[in-house]
Backbone as a printed PyTorch tensor [residue, N CA C, xyz], in Angstrom:
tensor([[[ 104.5850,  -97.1770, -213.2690],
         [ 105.7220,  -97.0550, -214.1620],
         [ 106.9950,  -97.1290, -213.3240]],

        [[ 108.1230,  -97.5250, -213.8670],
         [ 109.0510,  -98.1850, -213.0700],
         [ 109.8710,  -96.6220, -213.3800]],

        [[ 110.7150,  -96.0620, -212.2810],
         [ 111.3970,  -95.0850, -211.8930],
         [ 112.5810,  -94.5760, -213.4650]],

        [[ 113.1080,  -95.6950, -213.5480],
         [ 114.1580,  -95.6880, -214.3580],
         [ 113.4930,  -95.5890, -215.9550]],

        [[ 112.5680,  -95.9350, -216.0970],
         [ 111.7410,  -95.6550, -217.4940],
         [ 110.9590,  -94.5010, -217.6640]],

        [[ 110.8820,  -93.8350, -216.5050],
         [ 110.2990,  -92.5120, -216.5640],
         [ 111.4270,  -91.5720, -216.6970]],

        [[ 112.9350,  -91.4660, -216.5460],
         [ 114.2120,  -91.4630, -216.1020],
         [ 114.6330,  -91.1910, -217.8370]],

        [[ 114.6110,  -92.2600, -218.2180],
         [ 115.2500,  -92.8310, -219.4770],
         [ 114.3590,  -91.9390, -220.4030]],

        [[ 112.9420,  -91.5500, -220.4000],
         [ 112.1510,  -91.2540, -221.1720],
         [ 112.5470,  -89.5670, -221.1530]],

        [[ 112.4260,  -89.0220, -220.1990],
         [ 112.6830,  -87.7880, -219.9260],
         [ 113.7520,  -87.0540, -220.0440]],

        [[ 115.2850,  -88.1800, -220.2650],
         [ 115.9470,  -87.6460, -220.6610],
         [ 116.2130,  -87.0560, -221.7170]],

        [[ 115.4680,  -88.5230, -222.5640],
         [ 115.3400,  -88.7670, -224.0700],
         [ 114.8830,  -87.4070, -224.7860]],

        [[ 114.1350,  -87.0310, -223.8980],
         [ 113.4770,  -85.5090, -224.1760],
         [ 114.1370,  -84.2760, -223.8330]],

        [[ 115.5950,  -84.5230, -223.4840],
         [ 116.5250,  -83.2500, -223.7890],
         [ 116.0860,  -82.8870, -222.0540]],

        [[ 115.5950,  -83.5840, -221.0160],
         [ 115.9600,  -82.8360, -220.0630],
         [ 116.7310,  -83.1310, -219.2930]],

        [[ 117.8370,  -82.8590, -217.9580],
         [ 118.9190,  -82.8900, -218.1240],
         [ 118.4680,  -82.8590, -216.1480]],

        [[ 119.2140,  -83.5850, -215.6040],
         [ 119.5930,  -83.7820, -213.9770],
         [ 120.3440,  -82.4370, -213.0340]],

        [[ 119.7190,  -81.9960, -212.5430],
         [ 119.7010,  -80.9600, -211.6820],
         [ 120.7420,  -80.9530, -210.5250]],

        [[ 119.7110,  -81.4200, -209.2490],
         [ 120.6340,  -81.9340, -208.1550],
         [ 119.4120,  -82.8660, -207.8330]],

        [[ 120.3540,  -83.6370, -206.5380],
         [ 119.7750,  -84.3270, -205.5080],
         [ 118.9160,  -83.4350, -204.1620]],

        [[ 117.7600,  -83.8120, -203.9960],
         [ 116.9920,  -83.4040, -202.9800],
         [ 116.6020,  -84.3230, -201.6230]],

        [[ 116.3360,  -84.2950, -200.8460],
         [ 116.0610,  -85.0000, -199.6560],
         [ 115.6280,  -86.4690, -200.1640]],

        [[ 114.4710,  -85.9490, -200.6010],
         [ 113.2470,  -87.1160, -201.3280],
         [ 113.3700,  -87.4020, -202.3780]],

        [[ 113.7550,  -86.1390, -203.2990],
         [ 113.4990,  -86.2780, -204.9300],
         [ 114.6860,  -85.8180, -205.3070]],

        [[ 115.0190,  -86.1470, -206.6780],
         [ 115.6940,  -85.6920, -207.5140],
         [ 115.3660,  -84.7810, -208.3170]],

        [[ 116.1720,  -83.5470, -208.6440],
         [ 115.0470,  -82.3510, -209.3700],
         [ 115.8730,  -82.8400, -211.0880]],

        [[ 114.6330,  -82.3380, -212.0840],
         [ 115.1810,  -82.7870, -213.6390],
         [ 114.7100,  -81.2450, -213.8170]],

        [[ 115.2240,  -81.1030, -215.3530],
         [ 114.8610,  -78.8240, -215.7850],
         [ 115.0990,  -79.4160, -217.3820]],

        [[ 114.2040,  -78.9310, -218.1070],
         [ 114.0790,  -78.8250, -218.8790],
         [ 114.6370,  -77.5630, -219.5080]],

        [[ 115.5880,  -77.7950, -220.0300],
         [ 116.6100,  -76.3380, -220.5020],
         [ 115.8320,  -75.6260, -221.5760]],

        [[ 114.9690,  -75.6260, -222.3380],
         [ 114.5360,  -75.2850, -223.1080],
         [ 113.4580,  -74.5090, -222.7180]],

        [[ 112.6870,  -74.9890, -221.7080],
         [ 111.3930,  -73.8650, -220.9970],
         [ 112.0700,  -73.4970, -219.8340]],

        [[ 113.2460,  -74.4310, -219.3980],
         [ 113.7840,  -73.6690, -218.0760],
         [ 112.8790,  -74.1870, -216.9540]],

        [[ 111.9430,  -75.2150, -217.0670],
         [ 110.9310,  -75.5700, -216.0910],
         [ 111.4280,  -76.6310, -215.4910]],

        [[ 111.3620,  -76.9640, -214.1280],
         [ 111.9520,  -77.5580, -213.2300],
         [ 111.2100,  -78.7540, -212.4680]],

        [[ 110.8090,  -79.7510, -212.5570],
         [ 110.0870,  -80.6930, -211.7000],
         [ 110.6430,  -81.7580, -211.0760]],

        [[ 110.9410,  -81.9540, -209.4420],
         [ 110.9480,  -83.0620, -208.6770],
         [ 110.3080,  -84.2370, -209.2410]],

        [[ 111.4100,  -85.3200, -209.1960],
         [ 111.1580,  -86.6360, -209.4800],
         [ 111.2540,  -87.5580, -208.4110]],

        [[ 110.1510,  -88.5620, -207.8340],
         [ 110.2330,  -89.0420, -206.4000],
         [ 111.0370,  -90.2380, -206.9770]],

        [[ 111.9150,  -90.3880, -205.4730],
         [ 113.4560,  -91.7650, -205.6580],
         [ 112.2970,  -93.2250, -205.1700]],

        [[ 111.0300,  -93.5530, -205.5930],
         [ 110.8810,  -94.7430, -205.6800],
         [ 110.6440,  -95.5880, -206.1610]],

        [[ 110.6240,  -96.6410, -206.2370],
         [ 111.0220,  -98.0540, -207.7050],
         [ 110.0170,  -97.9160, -208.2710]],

        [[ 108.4480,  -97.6720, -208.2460],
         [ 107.2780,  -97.4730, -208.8450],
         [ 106.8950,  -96.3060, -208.5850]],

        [[ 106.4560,  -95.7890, -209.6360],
         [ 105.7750,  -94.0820, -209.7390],
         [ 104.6100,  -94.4040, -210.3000]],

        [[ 103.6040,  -93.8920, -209.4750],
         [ 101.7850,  -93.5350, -210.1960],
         [ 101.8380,  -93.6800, -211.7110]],

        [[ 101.2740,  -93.7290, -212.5640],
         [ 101.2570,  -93.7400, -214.0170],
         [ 100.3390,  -92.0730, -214.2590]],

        [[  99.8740,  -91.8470, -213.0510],
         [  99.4440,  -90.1430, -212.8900],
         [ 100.2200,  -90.0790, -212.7140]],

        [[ 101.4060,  -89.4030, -211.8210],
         [ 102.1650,  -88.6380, -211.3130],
         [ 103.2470,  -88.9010, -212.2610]],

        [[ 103.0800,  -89.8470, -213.0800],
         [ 104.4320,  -89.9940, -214.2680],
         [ 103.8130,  -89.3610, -215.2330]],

        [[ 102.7720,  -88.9830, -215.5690],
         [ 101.9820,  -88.3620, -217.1150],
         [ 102.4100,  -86.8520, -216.3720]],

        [[ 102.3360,  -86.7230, -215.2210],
         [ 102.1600,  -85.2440, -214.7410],
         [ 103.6540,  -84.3390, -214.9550]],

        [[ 104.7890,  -85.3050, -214.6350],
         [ 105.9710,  -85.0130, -214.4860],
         [ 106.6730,  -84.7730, -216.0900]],

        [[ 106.0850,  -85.8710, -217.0320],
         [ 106.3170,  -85.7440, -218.2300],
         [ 105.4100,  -84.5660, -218.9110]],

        [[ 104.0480,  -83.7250, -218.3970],
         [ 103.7030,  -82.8350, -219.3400],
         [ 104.2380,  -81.7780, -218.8340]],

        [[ 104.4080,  -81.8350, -217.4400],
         [ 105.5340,  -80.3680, -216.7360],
         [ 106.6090,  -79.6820, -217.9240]],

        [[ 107.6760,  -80.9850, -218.1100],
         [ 108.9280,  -81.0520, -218.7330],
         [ 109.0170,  -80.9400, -220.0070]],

        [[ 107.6070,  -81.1170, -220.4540],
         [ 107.6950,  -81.4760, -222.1430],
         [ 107.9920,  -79.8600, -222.6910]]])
């Protein structure tokens, strides 16, 4: 899955950009308050994108 569509999707879902990290970018879901690192590269696992999206949901 391409970075920016996992990005676009997750926002879509009310979660909201944190800060910048070394590697990752952190996203928080204001609503559970739950917090998950997003890795800065052009393709993400289609695991590690299902994983990041059930964190946040």
């Amino acid at each position: 899955m391409k970075r920016e569509d996992l990005i676009r999707q997750i926002t879509r879902d009310g979660c909201v950009f944190v800060r910048s990290g070394a590697n990752h970018d952190i996203y928080m879901n204001p609503r559970t308050g739950k917090k998950q690192p997003v890795p800065r590269h052009r393709e993400i696992d289609g695991h590690l994108a299902r994983h990041i999206k059930k964190i946040l949901a």
